[in-house]
C-alpha positions, 0 to 999 in steps of 0.5 A: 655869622656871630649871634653873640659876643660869649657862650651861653650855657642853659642850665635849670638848678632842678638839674643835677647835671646842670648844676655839677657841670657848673659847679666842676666849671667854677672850680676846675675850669675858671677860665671858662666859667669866666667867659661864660654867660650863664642862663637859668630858665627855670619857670617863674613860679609867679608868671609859671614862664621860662624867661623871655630872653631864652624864648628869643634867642631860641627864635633868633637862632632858629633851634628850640633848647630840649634839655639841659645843660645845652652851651650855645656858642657864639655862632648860634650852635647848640651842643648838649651831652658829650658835645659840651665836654668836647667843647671845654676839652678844645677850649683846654687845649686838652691839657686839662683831664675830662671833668670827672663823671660828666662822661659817664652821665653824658653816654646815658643820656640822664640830661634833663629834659625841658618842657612835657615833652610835645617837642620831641616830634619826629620832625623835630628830631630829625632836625635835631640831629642833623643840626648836631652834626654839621654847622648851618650856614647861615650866611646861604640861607641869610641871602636866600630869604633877601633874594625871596624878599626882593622878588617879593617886592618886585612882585609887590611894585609891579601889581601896584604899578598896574593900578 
């Protein structure tokens, strides 16, 4: 299933990990940077909210953003830390080095986190990384829920039916 037509990286510019991956994006990997659609969810500091087209992709593709940067791919999956490098390596076709110093922060796991920290629950986690690790199938869970519904709306019409 497509969510969207380009990646979208998130960053925050209170991130220094966030703002170097742009800035080596920009300048060494053009070609991707081009493709990439850009999301600052720093808050507003006159609303003091995250903008509300990061609240809604975060719903519609079922997974809540922790820290930055994160890339969201076209297909809804979210990469963070060496996950990202990764990623720009294949879209190189590894012809084009590792952006210089992002291994080293990314093994550390110096990524900014967003929010107090409540998220992190134990089931979020969990979740977490198991979406890290394999592909959801979305078209599966997408035919569950119109089987649930049409079971529901047989229900539905049959106790109406009774009245």
């Amino acid at each position: 299933m497509v969510f969207f037509e380009k990646p979208i990286i998130v960053y925050s510019t209170y991130c220094n990990y966030s703002m170097q991956l742009l800035e080596k994006l920009s300048n060494e990997y053009k070609k991707i940077y081009d493709k990439l659609v850009r999301m600052n969810i720093d808050v507003n500091p006159n609303t003091g909210k995250r903008p509300k087209i990061f609240i809604d992709i975060q719903t519609m593709i079922n997974y809540n953003i922790d820290r930055v940067p994160s890339l969201i791919l076209e297909d809804g999956t979210v990469l963070t830390d060496t996950h990202i490098q990764n990623w720009i390596d294949i879209q190189n076709s590894n012809e084009i080095p590792a952006i210089s110093g992002f291994d080293s922060f990314t093994e550390n796991n110096n990524f900014s986190t967003i929010g107090n920290g409540n998220l992190q629950s134990d089931v979020f986690k969990s979740k977490m990384e198991k979406f890290s690790e394999k592909k959801i199938d979305m078209d599966s869970k997408f035919e569950k829920m119109m089987e649930e519904r049409k079971m529901l709306d047989d229900t539905f019409k049959s106790q109406q039916q009774r009245f």
